[in-house]
LUMVO-741107 format. One record per residue (C-alpha): residue number from 1; residue in three letters; x, y, z negated; chain. Coordinates in Angstrom, 3 decimals. Example, Ala and Ser with C-alpha at 12.3 -4.5 7.8 and 13.67 -1.06 7.14 Angstrom:
<segu k="1" r="ALA" px="12.300" py="-4.500" pz="-7.800" c="A"/>
<segu k="2" r="SER" px="13.670" py="-1.060" pz="-7.140" c="A"/>
//
This chain:
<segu k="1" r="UNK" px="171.169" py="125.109" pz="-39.560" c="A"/>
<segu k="2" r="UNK" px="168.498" py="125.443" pz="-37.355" c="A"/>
<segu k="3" r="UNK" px="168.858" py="127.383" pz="-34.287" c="A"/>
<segu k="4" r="UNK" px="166.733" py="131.024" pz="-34.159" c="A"/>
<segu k="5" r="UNK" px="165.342" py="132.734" pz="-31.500" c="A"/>
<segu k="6" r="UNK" px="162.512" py="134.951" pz="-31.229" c="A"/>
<segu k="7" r="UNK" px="159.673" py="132.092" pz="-30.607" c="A"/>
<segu k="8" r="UNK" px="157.277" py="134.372" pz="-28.978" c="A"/>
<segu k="9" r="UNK" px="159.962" py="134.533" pz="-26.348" c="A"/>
<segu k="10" r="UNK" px="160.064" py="130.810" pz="-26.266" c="A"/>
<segu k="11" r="UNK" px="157.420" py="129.685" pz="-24.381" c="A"/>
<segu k="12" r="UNK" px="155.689" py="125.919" pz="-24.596" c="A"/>
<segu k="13" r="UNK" px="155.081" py="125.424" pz="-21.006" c="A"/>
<segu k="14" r="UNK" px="155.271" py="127.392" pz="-17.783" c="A"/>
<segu k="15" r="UNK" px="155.716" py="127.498" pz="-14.169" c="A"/>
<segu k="16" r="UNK" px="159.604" py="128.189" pz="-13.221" c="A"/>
<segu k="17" r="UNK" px="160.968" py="128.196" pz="-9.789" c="A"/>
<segu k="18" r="UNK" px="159.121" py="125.295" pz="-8.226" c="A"/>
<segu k="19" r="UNK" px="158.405" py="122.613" pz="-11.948" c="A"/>
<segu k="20" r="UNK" px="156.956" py="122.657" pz="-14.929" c="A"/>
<segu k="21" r="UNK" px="159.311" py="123.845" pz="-17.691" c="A"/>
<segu k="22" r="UNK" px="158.299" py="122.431" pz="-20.951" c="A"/>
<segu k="23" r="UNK" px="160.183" py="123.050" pz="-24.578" c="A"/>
<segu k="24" r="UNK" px="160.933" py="119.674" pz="-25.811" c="A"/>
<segu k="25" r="UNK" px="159.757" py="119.055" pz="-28.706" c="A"/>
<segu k="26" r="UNK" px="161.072" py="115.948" pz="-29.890" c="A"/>
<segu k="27" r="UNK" px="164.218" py="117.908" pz="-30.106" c="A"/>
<segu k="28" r="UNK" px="163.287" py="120.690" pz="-32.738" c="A"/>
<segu k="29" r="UNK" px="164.425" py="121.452" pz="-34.581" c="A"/>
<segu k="30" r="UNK" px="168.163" py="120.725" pz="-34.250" c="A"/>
<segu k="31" r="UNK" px="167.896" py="121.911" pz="-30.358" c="A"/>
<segu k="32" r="UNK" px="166.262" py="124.446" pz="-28.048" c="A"/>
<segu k="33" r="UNK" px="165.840" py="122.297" pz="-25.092" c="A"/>
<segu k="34" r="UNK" px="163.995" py="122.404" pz="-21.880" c="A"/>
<segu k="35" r="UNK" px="162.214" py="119.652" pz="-19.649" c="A"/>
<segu k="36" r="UNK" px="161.794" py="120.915" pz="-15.995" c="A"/>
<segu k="37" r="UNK" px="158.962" py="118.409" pz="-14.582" c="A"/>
<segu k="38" r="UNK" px="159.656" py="118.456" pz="-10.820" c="A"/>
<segu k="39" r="UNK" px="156.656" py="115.483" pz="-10.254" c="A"/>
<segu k="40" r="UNK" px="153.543" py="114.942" pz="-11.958" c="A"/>
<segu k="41" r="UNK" px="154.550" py="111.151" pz="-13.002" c="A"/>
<segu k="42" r="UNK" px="157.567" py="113.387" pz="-15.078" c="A"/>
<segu k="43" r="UNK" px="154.275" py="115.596" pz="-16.544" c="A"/>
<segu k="44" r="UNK" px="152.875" py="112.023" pz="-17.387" c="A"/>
<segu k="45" r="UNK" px="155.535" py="110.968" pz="-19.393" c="A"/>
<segu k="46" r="UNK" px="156.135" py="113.874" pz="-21.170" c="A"/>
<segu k="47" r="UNK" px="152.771" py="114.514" pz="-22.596" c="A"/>
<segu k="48" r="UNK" px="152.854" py="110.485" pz="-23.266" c="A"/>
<segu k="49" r="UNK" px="156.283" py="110.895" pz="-25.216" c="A"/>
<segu k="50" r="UNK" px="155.243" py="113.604" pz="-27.225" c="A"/>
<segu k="51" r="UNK" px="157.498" py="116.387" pz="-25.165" c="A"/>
<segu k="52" r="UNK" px="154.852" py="118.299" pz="-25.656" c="A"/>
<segu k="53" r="UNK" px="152.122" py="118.286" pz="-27.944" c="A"/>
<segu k="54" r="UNK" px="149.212" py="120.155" pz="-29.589" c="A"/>
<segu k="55" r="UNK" px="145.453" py="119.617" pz="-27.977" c="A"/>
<segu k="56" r="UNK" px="145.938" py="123.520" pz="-26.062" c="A"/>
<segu k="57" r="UNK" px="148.934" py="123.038" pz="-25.126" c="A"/>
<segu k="58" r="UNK" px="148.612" py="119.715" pz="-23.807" c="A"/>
<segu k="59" r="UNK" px="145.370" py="120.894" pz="-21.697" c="A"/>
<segu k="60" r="UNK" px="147.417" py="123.385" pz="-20.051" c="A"/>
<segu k="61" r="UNK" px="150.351" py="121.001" pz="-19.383" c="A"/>
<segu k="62" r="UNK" px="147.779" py="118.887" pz="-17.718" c="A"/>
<segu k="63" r="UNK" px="146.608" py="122.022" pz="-15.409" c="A"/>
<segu k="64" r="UNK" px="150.193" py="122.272" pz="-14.659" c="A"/>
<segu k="65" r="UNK" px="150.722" py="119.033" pz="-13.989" c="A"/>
<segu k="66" r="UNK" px="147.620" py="118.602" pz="-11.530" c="A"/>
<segu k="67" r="UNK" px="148.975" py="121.877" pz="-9.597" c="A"/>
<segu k="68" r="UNK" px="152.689" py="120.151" pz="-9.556" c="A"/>
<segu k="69" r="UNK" px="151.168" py="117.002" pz="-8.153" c="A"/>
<segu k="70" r="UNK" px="149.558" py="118.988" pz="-5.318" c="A"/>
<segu k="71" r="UNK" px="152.322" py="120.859" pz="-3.836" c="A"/>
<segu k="72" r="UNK" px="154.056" py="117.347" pz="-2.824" c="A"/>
<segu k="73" r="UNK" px="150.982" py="116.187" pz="-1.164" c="A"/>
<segu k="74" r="UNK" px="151.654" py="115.515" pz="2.487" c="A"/>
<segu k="75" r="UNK" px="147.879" py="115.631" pz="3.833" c="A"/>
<segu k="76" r="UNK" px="146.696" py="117.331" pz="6.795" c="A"/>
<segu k="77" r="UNK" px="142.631" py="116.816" pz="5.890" c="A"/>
<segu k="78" r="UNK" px="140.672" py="117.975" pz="2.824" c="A"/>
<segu k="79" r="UNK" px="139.315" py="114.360" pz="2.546" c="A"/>
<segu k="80" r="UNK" px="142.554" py="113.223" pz="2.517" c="A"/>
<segu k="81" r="UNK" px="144.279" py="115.972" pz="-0.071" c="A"/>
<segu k="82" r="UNK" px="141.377" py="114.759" pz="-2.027" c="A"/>
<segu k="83" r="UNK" px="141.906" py="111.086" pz="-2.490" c="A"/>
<segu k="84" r="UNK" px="145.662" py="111.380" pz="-3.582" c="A"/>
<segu k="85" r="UNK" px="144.193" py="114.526" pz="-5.979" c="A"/>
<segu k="86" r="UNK" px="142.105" py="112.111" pz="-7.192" c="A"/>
<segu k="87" r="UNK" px="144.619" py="109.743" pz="-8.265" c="A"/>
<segu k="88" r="UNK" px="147.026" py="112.716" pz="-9.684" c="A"/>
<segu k="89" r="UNK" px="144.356" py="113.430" pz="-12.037" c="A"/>
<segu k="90" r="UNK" px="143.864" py="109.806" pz="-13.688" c="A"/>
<segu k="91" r="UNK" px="147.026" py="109.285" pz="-14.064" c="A"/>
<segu k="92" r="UNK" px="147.188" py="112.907" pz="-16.049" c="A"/>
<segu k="93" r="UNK" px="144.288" py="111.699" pz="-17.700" c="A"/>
<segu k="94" r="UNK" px="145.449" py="108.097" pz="-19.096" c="A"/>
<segu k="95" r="UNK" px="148.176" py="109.942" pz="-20.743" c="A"/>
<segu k="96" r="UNK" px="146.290" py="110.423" pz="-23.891" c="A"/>
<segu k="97" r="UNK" px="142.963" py="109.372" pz="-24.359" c="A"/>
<segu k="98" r="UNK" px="142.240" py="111.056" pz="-27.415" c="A"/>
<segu k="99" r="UNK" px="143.312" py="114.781" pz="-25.986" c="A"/>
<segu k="100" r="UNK" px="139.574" py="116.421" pz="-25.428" c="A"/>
<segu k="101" r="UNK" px="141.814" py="119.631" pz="-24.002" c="A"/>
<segu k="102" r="UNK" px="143.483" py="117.461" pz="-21.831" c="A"/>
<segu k="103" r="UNK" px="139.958" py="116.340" pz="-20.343" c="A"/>
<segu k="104" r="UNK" px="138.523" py="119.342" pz="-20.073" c="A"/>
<segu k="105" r="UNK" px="141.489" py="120.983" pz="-18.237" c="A"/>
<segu k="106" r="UNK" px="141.568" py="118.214" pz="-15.674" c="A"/>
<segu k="107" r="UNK" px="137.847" py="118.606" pz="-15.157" c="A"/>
<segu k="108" r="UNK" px="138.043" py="122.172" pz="-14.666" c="A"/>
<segu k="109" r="UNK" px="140.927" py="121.992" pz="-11.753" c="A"/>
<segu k="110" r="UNK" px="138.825" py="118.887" pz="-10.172" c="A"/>
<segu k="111" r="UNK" px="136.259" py="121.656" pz="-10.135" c="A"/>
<segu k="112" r="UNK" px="138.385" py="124.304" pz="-8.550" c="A"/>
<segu k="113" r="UNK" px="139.300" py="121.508" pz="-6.213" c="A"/>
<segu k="114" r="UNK" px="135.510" py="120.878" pz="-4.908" c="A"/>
<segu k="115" r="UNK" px="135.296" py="124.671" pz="-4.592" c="A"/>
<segu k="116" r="UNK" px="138.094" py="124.768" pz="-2.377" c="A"/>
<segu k="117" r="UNK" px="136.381" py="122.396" pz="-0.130" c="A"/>
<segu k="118" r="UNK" px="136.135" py="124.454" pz="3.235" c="A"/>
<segu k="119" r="UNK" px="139.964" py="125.582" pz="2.684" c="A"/>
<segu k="120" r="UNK" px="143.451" py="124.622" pz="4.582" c="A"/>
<segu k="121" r="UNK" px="145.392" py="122.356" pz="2.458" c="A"/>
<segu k="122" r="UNK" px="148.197" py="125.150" pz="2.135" c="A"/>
<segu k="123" r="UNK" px="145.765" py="127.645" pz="0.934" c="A"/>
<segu k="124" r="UNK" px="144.327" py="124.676" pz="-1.626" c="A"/>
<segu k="125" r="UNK" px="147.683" py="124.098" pz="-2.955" c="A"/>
<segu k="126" r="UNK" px="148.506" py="127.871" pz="-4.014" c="A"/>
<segu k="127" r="UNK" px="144.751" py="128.364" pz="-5.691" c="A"/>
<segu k="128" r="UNK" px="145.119" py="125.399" pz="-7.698" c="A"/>
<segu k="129" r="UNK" px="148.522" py="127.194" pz="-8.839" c="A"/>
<segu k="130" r="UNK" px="146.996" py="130.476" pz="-9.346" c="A"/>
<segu k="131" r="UNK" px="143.929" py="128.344" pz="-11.391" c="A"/>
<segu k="132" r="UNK" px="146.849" py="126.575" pz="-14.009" c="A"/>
<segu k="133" r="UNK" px="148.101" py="129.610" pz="-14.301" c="A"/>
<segu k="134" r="UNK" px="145.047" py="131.032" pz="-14.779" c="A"/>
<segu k="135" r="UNK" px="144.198" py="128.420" pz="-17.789" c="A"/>
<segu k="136" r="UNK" px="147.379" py="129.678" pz="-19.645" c="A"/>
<segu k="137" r="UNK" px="146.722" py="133.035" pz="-19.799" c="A"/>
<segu k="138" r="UNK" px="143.195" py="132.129" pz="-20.977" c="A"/>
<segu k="139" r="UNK" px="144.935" py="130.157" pz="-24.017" c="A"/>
<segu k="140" r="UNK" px="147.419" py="132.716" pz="-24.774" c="A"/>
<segu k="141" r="UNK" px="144.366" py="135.850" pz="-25.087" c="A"/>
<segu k="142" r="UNK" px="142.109" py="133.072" pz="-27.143" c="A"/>
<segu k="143" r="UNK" px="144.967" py="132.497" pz="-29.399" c="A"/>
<segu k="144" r="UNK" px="145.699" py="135.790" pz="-30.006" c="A"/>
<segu k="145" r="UNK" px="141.698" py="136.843" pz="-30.920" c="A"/>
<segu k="146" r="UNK" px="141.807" py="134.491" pz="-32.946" c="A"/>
<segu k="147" r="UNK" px="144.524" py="135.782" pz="-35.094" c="A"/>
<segu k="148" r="UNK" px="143.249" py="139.353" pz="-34.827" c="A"/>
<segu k="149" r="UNK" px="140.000" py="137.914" pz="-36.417" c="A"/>
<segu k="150" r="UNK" px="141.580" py="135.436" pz="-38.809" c="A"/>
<segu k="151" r="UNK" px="143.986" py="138.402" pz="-39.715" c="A"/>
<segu k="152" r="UNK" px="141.313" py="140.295" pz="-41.253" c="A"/>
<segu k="153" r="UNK" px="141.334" py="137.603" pz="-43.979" c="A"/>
<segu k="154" r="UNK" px="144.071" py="137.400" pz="-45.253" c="A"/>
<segu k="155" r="UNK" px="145.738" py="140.098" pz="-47.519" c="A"/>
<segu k="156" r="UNK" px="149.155" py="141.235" pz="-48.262" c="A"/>
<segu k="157" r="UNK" px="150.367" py="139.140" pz="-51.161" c="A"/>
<segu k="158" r="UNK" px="149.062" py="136.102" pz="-50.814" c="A"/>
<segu k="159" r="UNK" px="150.581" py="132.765" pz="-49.907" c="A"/>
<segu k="160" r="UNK" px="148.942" py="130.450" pz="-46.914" c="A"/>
<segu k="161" r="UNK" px="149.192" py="126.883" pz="-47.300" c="A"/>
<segu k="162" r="UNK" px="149.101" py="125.331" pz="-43.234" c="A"/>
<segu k="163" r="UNK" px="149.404" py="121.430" pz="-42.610" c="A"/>
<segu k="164" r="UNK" px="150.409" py="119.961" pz="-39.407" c="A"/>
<segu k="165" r="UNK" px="151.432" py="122.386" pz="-36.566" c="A"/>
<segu k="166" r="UNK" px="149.262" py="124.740" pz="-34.989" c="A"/>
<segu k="167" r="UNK" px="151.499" py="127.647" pz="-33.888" c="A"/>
<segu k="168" r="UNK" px="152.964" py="128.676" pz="-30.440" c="A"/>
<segu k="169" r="UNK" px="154.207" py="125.101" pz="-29.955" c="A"/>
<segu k="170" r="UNK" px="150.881" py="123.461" pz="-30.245" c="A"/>
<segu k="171" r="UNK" px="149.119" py="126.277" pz="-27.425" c="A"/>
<segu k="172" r="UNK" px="150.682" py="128.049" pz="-24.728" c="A"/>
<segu k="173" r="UNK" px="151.942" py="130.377" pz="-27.249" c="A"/>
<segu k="174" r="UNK" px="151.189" py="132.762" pz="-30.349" c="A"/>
<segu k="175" r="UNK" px="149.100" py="129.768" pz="-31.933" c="A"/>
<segu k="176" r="UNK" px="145.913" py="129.417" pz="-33.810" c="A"/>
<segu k="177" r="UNK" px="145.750" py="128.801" pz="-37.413" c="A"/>
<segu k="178" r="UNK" px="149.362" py="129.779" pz="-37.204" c="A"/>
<segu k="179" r="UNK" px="148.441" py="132.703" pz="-34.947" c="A"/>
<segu k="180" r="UNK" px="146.350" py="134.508" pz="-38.087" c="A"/>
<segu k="181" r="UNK" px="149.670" py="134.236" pz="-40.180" c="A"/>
<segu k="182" r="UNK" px="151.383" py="136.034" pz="-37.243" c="A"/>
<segu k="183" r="UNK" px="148.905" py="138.486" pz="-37.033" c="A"/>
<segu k="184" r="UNK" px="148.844" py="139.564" pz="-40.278" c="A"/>
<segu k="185" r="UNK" px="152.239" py="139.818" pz="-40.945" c="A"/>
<segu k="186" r="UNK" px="152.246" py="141.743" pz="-37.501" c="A"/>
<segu k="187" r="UNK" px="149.814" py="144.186" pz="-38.915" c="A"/>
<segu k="188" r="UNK" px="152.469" py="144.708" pz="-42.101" c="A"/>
<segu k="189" r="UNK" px="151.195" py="142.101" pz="-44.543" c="A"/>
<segu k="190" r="UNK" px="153.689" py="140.373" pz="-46.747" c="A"/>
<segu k="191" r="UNK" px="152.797" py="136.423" pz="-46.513" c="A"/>
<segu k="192" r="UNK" px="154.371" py="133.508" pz="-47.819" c="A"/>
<segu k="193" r="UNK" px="153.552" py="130.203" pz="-46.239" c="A"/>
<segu k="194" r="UNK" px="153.607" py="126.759" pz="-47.443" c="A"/>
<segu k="195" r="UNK" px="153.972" py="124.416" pz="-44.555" c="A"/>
<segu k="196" r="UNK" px="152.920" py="120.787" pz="-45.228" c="A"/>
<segu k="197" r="UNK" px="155.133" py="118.081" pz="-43.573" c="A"/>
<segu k="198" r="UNK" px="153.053" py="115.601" pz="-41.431" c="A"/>
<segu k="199" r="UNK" px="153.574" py="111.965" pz="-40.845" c="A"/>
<segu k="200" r="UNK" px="154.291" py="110.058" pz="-38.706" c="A"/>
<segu k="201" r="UNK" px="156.523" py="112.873" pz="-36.609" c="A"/>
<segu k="202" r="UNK" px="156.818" py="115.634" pz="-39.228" c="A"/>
<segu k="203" r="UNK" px="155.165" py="118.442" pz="-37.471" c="A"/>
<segu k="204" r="UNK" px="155.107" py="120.829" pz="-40.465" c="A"/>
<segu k="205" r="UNK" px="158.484" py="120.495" pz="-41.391" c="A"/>
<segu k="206" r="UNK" px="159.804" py="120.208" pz="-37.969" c="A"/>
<segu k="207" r="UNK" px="157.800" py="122.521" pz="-35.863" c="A"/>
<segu k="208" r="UNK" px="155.744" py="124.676" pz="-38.117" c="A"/>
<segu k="209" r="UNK" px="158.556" py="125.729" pz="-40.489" c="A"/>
<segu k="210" r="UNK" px="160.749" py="126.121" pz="-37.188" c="A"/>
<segu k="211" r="UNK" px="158.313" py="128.811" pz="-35.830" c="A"/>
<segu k="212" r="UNK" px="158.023" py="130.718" pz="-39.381" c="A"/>
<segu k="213" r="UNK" px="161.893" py="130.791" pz="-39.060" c="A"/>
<segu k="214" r="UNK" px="161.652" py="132.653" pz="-35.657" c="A"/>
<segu k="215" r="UNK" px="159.673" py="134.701" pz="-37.087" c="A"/>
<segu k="216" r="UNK" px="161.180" py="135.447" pz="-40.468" c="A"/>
<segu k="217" r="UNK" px="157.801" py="134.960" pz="-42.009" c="A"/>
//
């Protein structure tokens, strides 16, 4: 029996009291469990392990994960904040090579961080917060235009077939393909969905036919 909750109140990664509170994935779907990353190198590991997965979701993870690794840093110069940033960042980065998201996301706070330039280090560290954050939010509204546009075509009736994951779990929540489904059965439309398993970790079994559970699509 698989645990249910309402998974658009289950969210894949966010910033709680001080860490980075990820949904563990490797648990679902026998448990609802949560990873609070108090250090980057924790971050790291848990994109590296799989914790969390899915290329948006992983991009904002990184974000998170660069913003983490800031708040710790005890630098009185820019230059200085800079060089330890520096290293935060590859280490985010060698996590998984293949991840464009998680690239792109790094790249975008290293920008953020050369804006910053002629800032106090305090002031640095709270606007690369507000930035992660920031990415998130961005993810979230992308995921869910998508599925007001992909919503549009699909009509009641008809039966979806999806393969892998890419729902909440794999963004920072509603989901893309996965999104569309959501949408149109938020708009009323009576779907059926198919959900492919996926080898070698069984996404669509595990995670995809987990969210549709939520759901009670």
């Amino acid at each position: 029996q698989f645990p249910l909750q309402d998974s658009s109140m289950v969210p894949t990664v966010e910033w709680k009291d001080g860490a980075v509170r990820l949904l563990d994935q490797s648990q679902l779907p026998g448990k609802v469990v949560f990873l609070d990353c108090r250090d980057y190198l924790t971050v790291a590991r848990a994109i590296k392990e799989l914790v969390v997965r899915g290329a948006p979701a992983i991009g904002v993870t990184a974000a998170m994960g660069v913003a983490l690794g800031a708040q710790s840093i005890k630098a009185a110069s820019y230059d200085e904040f800079l060089k330890t940033m520096l290293g935060i960042c590859d280490c985010l980065a060698a996590t998984r090579p293949t991840a464009v998201n998680l690239f792109w996301a790094i790249e975008r706070m290293k920008r953020t961080l050369s804006e910053l330039r002629d800032r106090s280090v305090p002031e640095i560290k709270r606007l690369l917060l507000e930035e992660s954050q920031r990415i998130l939010d961005e993810d979230i509204a992308l995921s869910k235009a998508m599925g007001q546009h992909g919503a549009k075509l699909i009509a009641s009736g008809q039966t979806v077939l999806t393969h892998c994951n890419a729902g909440a779990l794999a963004t920072a929540g509603y989901g893309t393909a996965l999104g569309v489904i959501r949408a149109a059965c938020e708009q009323g439309k009576q779907i059926q969905v198919i959900a492919d398993e996926t080898r070698p970790v069984l996404q669509g079994a595990r995670l995809t036919a987990w969210e549709l559970m939520q759901d009670k699509i």
